[in-house]
CHARMM internal coordinates of N, CA and C (Angstrom, degrees):
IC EDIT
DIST 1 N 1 CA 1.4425
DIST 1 CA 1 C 1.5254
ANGL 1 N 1 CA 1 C 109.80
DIST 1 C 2 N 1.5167
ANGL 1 CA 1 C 2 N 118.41
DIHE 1 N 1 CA 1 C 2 N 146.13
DIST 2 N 2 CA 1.2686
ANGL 1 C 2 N 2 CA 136.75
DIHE 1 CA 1 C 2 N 2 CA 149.90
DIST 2 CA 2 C 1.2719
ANGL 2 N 2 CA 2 C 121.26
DIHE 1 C 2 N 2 CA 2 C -27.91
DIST 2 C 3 N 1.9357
ANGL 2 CA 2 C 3 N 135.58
DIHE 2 N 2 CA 2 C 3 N 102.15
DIST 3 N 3 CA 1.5151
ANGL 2 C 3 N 3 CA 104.57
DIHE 2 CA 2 C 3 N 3 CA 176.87
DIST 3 CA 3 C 1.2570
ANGL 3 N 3 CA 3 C 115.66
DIHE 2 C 3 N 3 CA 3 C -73.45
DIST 3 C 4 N 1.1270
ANGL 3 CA 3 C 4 N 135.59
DIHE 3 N 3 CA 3 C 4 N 169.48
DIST 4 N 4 CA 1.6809
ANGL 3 C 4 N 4 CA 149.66
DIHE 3 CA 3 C 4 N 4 CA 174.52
DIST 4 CA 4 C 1.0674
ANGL 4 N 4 CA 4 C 103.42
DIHE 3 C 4 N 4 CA 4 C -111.94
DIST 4 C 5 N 1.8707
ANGL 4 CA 4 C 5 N 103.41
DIHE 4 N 4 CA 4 C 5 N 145.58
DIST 5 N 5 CA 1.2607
ANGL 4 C 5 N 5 CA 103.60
DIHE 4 CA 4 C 5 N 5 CA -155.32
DIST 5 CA 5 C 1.9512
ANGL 5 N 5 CA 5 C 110.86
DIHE 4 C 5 N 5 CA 5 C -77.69
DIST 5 C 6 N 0.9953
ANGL 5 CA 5 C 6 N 132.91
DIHE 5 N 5 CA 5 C 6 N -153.47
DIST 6 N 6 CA 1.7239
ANGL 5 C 6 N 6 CA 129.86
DIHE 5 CA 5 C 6 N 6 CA -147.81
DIST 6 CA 6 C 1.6044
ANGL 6 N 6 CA 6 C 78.74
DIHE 5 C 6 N 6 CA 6 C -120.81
DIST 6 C 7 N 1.5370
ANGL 6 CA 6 C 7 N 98.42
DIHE 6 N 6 CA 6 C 7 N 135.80
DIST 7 N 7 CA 1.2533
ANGL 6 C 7 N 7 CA 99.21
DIHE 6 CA 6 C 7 N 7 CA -176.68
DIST 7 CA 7 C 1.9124
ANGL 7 N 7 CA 7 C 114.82
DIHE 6 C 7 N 7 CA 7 C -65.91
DIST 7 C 8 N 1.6618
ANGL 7 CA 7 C 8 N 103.11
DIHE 7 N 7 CA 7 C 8 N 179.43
DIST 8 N 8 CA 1.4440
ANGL 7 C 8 N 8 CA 107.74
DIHE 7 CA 7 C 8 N 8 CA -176.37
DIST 8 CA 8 C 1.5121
ANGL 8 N 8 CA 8 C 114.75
DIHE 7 C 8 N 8 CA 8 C -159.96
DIST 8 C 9 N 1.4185
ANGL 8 CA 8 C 9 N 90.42
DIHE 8 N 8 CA 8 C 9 N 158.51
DIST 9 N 9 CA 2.2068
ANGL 8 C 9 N 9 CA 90.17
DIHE 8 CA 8 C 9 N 9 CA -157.37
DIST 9 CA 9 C 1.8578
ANGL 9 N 9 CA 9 C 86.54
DIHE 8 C 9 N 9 CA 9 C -90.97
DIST 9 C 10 N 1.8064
ANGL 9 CA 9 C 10 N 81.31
DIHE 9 N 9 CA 9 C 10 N 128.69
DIST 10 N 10 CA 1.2988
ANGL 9 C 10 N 10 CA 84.96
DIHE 9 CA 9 C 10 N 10 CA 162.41
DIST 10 CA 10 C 1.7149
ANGL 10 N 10 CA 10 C 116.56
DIHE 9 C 10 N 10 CA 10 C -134.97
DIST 10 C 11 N 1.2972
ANGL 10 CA 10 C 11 N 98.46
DIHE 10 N 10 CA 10 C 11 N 130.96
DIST 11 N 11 CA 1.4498
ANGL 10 C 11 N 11 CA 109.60
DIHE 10 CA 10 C 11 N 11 CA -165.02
DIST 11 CA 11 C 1.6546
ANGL 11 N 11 CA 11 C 125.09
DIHE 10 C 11 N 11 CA 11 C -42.40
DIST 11 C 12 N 1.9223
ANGL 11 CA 11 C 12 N 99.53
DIHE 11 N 11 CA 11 C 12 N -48.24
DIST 12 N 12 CA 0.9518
ANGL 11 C 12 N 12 CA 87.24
DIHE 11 CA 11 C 12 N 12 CA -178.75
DIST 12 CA 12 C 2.0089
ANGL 12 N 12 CA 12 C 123.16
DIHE 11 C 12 N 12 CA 12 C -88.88
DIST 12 C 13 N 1.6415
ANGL 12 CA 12 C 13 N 115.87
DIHE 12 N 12 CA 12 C 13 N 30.22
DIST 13 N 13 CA 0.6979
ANGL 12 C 13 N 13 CA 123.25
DIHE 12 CA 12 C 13 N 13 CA 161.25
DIST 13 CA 13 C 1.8821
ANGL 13 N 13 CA 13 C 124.51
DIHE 12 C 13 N 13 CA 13 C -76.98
DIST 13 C 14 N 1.6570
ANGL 13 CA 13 C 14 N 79.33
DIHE 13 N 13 CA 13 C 14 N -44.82
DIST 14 N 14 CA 1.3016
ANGL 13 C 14 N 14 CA 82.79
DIHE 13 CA 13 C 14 N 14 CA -173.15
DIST 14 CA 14 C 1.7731
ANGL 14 N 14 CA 14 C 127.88
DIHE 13 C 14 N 14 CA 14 C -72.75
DIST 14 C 15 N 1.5030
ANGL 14 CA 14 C 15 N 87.68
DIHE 14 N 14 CA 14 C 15 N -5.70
DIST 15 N 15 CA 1.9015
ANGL 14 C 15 N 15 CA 100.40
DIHE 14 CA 14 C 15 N 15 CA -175.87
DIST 15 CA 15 C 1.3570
ANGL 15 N 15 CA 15 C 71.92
DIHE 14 C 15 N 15 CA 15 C -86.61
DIST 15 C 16 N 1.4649
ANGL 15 CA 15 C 16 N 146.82
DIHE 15 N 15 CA 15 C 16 N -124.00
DIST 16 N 16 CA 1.2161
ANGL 15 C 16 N 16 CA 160.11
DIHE 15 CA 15 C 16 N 16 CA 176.86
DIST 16 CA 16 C 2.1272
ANGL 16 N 16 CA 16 C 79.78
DIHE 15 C 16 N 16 CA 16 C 41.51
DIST 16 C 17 N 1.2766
ANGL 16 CA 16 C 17 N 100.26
DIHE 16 N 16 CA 16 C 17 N -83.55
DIST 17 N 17 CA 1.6789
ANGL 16 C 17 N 17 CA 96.53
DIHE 16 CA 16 C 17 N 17 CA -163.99
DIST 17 CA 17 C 1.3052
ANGL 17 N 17 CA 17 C 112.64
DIHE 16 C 17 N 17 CA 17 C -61.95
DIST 17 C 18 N 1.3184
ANGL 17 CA 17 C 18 N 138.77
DIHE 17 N 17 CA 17 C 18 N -10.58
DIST 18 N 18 CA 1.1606
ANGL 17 C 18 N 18 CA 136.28
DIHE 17 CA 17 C 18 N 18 CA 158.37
DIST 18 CA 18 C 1.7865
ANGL 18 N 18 CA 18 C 115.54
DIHE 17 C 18 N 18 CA 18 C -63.23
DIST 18 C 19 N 1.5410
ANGL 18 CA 18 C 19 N 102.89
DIHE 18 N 18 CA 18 C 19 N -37.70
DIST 19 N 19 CA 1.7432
ANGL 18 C 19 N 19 CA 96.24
DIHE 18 CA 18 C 19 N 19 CA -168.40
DIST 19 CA 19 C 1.8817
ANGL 19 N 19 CA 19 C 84.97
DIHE 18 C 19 N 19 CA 19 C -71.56
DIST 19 C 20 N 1.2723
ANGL 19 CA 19 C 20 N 117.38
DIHE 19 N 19 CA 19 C 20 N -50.52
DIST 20 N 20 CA 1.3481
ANGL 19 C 20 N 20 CA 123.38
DIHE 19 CA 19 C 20 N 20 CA -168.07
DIST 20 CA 20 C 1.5734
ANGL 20 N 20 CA 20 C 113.52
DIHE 19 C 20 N 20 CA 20 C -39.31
DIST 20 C 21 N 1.5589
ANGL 20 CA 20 C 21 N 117.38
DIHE 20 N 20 CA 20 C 21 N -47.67
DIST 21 N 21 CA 1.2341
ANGL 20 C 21 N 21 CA 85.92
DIHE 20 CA 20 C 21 N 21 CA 158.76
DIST 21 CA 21 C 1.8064
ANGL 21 N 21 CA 21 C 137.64
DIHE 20 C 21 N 21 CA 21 C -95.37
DIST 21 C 22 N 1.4633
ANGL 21 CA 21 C 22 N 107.89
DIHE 21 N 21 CA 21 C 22 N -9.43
DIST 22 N 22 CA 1.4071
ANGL 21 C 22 N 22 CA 111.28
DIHE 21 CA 21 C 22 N 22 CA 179.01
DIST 22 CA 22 C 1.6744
ANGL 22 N 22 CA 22 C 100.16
DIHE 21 C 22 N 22 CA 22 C -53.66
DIST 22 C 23 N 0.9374
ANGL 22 CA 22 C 23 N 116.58
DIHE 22 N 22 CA 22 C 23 N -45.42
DIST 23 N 23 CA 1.6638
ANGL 22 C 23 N 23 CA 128.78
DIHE 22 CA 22 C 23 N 23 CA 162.06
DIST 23 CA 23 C 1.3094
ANGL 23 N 23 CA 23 C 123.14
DIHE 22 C 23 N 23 CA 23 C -13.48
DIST 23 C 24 N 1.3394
ANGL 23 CA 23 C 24 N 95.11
DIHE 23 N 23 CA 23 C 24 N -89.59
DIST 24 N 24 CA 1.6218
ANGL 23 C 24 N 24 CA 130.82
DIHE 23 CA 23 C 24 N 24 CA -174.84
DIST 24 CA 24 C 1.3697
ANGL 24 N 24 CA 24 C 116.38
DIHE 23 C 24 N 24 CA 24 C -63.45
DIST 24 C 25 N 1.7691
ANGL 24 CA 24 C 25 N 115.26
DIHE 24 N 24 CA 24 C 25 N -34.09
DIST 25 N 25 CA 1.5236
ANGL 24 C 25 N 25 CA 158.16
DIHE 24 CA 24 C 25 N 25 CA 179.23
DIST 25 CA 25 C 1.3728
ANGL 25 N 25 CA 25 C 94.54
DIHE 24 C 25 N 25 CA 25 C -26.51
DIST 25 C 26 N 1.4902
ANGL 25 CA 25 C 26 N 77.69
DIHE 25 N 25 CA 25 C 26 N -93.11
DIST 26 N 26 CA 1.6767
ANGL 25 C 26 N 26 CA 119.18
DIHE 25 CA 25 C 26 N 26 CA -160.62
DIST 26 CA 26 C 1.6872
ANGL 26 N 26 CA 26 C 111.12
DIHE 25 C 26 N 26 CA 26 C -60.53
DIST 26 C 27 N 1.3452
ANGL 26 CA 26 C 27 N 113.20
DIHE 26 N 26 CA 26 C 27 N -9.62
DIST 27 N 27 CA 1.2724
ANGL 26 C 27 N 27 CA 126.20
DIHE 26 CA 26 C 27 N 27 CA -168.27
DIST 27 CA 27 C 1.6513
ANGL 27 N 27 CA 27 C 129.88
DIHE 26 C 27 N 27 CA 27 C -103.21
DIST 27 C 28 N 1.4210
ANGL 27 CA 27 C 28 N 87.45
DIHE 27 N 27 CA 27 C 28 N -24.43
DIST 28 N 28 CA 1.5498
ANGL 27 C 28 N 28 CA 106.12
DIHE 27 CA 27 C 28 N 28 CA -171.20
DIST 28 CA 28 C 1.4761
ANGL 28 N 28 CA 28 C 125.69
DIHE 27 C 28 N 28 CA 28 C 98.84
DIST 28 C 29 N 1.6565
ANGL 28 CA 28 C 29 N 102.97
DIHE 28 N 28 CA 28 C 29 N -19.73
DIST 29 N 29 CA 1.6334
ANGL 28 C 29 N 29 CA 109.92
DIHE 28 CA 28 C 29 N 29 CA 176.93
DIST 29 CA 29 C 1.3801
ANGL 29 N 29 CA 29 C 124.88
DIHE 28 C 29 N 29 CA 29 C -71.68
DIST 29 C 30 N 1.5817
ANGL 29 CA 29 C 30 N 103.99
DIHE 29 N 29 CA 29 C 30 N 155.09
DIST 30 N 30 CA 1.5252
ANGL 29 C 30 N 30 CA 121.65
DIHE 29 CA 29 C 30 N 30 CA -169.95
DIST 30 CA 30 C 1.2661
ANGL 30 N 30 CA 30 C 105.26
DIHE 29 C 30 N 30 CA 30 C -118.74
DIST 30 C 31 N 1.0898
ANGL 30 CA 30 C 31 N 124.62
DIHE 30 N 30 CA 30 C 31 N 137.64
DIST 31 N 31 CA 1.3656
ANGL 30 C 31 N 31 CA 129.32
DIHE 30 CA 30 C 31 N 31 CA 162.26
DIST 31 CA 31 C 1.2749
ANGL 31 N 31 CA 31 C 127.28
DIHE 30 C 31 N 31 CA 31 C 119.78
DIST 31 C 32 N 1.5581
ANGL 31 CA 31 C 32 N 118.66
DIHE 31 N 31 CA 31 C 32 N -145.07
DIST 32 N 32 CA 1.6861
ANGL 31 C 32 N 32 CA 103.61
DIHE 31 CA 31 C 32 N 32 CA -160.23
DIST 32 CA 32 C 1.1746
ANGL 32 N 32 CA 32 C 93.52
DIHE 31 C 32 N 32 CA 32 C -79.30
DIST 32 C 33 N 1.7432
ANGL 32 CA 32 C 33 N 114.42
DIHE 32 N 32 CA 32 C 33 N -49.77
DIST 33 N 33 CA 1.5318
ANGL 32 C 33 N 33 CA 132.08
DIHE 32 CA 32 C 33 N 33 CA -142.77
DIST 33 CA 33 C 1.3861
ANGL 33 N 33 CA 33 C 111.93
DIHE 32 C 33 N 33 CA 33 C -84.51
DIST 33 C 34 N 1.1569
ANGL 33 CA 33 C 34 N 106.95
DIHE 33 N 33 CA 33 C 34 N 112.36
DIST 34 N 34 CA 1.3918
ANGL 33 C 34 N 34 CA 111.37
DIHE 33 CA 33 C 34 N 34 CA 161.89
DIST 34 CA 34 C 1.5243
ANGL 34 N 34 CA 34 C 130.05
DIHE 33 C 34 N 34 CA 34 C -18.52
DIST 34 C 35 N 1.2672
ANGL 34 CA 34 C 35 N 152.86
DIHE 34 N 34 CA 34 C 35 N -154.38
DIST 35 N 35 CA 1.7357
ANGL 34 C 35 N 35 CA 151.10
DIHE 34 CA 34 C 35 N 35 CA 156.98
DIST 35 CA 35 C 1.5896
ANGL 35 N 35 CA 35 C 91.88
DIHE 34 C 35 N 35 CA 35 C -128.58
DIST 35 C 36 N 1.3033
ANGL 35 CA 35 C 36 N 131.99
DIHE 35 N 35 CA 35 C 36 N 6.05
DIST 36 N 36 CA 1.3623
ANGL 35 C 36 N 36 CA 121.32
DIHE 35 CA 35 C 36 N 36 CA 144.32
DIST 36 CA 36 C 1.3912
ANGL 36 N 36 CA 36 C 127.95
DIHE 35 C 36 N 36 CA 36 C -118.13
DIST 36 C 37 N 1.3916
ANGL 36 CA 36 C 37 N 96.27
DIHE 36 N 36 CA 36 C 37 N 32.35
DIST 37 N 37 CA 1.7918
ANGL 36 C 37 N 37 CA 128.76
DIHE 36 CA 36 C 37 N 37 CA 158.96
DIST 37 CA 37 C 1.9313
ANGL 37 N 37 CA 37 C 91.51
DIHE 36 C 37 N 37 CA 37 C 74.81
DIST 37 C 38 N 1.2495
ANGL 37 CA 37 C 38 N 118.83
DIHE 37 N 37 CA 37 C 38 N 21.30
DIST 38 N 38 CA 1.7109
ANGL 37 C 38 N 38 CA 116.59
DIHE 37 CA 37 C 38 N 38 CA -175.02
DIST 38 CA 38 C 1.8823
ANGL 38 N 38 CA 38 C 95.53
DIHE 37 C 38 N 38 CA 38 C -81.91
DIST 38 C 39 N 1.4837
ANGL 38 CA 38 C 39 N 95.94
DIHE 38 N 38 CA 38 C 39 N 139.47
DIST 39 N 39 CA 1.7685
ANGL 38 C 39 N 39 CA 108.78
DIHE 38 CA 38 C 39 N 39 CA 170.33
DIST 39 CA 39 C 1.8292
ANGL 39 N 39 CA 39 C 101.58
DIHE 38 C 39 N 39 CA 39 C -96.47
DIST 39 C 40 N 1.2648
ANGL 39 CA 39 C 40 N 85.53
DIHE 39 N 39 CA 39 C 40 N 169.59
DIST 40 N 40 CA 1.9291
ANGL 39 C 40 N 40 CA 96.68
DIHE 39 CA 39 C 40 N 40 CA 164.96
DIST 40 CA 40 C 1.3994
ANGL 40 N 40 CA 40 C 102.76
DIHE 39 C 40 N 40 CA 40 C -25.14
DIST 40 C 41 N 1.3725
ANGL 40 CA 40 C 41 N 97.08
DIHE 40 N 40 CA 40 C 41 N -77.65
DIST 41 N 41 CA 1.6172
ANGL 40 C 41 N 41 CA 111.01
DIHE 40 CA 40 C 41 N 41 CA -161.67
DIST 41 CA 41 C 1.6173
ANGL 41 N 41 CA 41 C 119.04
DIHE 40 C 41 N 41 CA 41 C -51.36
DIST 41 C 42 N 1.3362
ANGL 41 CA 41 C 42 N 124.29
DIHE 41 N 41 CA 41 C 42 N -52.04
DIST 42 N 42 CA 1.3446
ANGL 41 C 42 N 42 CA 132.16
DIHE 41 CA 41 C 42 N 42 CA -178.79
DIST 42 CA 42 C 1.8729
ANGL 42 N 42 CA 42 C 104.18
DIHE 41 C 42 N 42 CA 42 C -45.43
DIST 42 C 43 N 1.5229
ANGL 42 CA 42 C 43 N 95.60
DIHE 42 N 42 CA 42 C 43 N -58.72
DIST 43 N 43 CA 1.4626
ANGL 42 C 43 N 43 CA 123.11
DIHE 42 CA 42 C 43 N 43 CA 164.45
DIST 43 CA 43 C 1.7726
ANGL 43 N 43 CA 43 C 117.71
DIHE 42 C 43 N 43 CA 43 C -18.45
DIST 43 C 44 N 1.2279
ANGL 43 CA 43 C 44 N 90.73
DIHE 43 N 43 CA 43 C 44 N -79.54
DIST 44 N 44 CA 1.8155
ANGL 43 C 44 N 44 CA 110.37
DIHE 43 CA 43 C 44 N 44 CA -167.51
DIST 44 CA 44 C 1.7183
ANGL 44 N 44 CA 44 C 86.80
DIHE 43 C 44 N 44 CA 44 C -71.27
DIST 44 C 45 N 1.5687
ANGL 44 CA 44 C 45 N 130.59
DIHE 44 N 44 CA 44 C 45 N -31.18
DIST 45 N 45 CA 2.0680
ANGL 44 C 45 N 45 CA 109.18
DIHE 44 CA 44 C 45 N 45 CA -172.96
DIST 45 CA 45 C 1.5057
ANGL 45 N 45 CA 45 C 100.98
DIHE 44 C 45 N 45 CA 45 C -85.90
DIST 45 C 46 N 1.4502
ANGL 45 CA 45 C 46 N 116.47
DIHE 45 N 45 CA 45 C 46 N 2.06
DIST 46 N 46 CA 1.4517
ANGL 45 C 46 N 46 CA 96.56
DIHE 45 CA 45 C 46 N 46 CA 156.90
DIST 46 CA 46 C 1.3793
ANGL 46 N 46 CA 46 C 137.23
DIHE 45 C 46 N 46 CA 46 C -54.42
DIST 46 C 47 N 1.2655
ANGL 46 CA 46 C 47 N 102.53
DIHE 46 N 46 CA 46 C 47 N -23.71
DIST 47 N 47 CA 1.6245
ANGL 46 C 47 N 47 CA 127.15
DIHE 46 CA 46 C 47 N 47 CA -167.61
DIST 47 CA 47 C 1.2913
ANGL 47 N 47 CA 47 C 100.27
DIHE 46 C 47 N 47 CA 47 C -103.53
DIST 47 C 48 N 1.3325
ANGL 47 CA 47 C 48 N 140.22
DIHE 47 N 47 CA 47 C 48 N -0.08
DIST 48 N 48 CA 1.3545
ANGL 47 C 48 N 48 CA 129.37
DIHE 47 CA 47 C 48 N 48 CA -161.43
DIST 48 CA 48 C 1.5267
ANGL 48 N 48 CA 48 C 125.08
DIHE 47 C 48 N 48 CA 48 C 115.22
DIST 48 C 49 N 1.4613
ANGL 48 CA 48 C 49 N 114.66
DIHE 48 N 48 CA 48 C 49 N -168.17
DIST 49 N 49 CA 1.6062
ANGL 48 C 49 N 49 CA 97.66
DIHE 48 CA 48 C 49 N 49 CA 174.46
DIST 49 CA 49 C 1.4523
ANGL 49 N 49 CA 49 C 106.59
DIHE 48 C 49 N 49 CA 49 C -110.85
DIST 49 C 50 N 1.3197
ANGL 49 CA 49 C 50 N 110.77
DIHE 49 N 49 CA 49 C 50 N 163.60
DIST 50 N 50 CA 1.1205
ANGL 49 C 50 N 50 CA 128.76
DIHE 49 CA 49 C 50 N 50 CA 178.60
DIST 50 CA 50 C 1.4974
ANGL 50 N 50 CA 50 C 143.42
DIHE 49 C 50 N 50 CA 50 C -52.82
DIST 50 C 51 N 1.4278
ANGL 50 CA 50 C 51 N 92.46
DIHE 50 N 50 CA 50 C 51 N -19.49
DIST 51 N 51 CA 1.7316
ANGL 50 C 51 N 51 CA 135.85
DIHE 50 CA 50 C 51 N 51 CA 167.75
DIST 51 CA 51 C 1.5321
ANGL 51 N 51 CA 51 C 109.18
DIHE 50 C 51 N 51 CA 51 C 80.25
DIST 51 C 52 N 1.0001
ANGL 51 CA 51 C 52 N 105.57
DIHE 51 N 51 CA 51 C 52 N 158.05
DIST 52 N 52 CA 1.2851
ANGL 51 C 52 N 52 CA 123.84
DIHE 51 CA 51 C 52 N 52 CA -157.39
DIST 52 CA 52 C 1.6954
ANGL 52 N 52 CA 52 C 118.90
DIHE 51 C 52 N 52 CA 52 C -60.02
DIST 52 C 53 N 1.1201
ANGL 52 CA 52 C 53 N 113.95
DIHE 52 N 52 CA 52 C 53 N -34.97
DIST 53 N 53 CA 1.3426
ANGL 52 C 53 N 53 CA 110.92
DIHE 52 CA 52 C 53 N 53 CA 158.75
DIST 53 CA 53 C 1.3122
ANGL 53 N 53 CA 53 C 145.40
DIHE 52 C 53 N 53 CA 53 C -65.96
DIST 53 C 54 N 1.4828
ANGL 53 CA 53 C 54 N 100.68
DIHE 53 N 53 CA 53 C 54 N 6.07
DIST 54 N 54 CA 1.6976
ANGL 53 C 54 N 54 CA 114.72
DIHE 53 CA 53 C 54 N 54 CA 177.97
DIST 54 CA 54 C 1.3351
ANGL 54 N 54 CA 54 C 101.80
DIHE 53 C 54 N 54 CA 54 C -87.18
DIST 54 C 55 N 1.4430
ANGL 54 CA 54 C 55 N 155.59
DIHE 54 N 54 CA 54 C 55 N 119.87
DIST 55 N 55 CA 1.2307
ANGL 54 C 55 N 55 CA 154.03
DIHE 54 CA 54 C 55 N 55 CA 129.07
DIST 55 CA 55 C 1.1370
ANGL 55 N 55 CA 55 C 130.71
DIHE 54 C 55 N 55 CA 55 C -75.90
DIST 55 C 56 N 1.3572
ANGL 55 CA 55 C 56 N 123.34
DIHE 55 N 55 CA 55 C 56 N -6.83
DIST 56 N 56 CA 1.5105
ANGL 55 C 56 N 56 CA 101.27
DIHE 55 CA 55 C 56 N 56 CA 177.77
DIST 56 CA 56 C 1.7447
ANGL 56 N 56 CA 56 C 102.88
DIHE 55 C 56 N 56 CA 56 C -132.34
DIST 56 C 57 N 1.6487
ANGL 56 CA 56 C 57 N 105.23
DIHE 56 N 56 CA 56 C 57 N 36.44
DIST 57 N 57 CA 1.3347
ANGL 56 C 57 N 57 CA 87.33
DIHE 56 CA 56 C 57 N 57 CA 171.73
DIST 57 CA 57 C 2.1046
ANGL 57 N 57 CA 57 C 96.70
DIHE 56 C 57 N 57 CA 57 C 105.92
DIST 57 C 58 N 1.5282
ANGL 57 CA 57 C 58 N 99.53
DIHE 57 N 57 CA 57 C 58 N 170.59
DIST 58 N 58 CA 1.0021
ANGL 57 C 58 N 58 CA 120.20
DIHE 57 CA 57 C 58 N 58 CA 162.04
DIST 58 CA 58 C 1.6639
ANGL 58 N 58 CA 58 C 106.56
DIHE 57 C 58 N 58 CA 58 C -140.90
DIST 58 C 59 N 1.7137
ANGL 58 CA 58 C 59 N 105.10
DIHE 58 N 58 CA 58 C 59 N 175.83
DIST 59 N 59 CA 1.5192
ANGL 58 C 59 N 59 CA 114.82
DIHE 58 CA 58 C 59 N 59 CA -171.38
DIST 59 CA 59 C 1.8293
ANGL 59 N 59 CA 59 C 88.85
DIHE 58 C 59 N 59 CA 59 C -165.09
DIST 59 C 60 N 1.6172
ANGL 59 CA 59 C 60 N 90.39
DIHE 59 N 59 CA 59 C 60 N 156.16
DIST 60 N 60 CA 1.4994
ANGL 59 C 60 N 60 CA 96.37
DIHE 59 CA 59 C 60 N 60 CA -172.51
DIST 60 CA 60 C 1.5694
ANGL 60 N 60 CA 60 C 104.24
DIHE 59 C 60 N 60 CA 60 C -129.57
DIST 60 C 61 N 0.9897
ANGL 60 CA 60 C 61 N 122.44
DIHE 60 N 60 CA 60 C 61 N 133.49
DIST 61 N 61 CA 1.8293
ANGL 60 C 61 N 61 CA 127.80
DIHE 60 CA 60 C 61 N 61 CA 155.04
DIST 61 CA 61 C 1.1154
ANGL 61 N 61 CA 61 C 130.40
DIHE 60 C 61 N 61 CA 61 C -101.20
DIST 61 C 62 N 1.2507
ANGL 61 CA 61 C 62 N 86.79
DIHE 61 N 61 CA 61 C 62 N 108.34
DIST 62 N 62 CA 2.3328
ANGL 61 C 62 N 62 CA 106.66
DIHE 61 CA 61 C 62 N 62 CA 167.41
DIST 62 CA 62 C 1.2486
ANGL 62 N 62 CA 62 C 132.83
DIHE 61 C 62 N 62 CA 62 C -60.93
DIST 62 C 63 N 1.2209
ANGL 62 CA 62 C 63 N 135.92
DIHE 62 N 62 CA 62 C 63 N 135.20
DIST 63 N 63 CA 1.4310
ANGL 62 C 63 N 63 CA 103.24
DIHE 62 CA 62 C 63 N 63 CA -175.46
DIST 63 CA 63 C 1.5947
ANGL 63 N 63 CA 63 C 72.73
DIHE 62 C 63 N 63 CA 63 C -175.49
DIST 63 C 64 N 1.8017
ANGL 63 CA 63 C 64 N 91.66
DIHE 63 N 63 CA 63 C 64 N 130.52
DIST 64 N 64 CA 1.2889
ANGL 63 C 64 N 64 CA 123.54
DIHE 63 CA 63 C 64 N 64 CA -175.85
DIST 64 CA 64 C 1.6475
ANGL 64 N 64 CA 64 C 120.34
DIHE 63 C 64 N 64 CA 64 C -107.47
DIST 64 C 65 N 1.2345
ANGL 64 CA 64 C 65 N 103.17
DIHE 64 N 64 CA 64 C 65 N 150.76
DIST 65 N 65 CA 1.6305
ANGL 64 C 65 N 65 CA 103.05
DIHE 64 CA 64 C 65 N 65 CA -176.52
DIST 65 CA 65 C 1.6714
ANGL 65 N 65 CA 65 C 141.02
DIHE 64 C 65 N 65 CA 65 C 56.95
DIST 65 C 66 N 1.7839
ANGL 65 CA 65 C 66 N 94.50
DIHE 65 N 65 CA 65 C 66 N 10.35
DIST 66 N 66 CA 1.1396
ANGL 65 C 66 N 66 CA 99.43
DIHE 65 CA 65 C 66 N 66 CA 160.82
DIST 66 CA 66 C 1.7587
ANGL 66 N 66 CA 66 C 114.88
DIHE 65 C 66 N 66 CA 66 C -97.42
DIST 66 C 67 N 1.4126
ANGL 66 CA 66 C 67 N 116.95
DIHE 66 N 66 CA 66 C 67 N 171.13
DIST 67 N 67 CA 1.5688
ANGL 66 C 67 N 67 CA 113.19
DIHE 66 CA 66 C 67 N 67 CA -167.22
DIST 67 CA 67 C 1.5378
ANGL 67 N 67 CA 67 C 97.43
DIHE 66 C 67 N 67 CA 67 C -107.36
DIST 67 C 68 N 1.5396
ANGL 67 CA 67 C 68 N 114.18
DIHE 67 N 67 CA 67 C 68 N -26.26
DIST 68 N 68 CA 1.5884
ANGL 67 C 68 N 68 CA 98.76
DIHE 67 CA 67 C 68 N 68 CA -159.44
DIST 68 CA 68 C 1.6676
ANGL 68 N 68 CA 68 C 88.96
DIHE 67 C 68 N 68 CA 68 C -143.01
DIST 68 C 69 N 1.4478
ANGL 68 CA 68 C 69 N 94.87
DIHE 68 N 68 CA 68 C 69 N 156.73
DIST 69 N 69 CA 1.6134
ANGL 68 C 69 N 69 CA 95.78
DIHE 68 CA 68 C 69 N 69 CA -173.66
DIST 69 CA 69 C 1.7593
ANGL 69 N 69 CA 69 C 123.87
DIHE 68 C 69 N 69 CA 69 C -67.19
DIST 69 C 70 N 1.4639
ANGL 69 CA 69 C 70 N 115.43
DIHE 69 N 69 CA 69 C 70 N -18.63
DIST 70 N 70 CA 0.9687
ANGL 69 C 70 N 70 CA 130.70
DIHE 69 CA 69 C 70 N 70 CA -178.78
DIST 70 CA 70 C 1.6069
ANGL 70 N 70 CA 70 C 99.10
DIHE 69 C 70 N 70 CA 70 C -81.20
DIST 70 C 71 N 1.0573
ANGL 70 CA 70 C 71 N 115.54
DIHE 70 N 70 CA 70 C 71 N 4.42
DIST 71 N 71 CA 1.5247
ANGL 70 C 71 N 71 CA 110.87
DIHE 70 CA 70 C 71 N 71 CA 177.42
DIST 71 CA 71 C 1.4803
ANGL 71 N 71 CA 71 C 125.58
DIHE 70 C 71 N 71 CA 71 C -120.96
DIST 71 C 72 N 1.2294
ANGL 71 CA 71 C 72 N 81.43
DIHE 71 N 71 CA 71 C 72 N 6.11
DIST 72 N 72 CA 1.9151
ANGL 71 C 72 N 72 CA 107.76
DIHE 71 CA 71 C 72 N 72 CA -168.90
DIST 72 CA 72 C 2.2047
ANGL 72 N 72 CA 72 C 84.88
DIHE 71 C 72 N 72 CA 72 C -104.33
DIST 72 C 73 N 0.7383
ANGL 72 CA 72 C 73 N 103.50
DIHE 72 N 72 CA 72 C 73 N -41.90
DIST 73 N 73 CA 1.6481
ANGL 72 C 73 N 73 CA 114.63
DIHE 72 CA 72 C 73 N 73 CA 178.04
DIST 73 CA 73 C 1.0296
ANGL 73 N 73 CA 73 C 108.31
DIHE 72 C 73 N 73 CA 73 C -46.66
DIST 73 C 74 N 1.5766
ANGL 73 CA 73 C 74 N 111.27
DIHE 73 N 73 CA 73 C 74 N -81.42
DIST 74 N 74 CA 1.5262
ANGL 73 C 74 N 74 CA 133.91
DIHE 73 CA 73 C 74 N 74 CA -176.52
DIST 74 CA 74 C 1.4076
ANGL 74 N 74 CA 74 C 114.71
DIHE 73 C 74 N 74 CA 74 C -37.30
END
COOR INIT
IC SEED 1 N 1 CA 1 C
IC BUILD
């Protein structure tokens, strides 16, 4: 296989997952969809685009009730 290139922080992903959970948070909801029916994607082009080196898309992981990211891993 082809390697792909090393991942990279992109800002307006990470606001996208910030509204996603102040959202979802404050509400009690689980899951991908927003409570104004918004996905990842709709989400993260609020902020802009995704930049040009993404081709096949993006995808997001939830993960509840852990405290620290190294524990969301494990």
């Amino acid at each position: 296989m082809e390697p792909v290139h090393a991942l990279e922080w992109r800002d307006g992903l990470a606001l996208g997952c910030q509204d996603h959970c102040n959202d979802t948070g404050s509400k009690g909801i689980i899951g991908h969809t927003g409570s104004d029916d918004s996905t990842n994607k709709i989400r993260s082009q609020r902020y802009g685009s995704l930049g040009s080196k993404l081709k096949s898309g993006s995808a997001e992981n939830i993960s509840y009730g852990y405290k620290t990211p190294e524990s969301i891993i494990m």
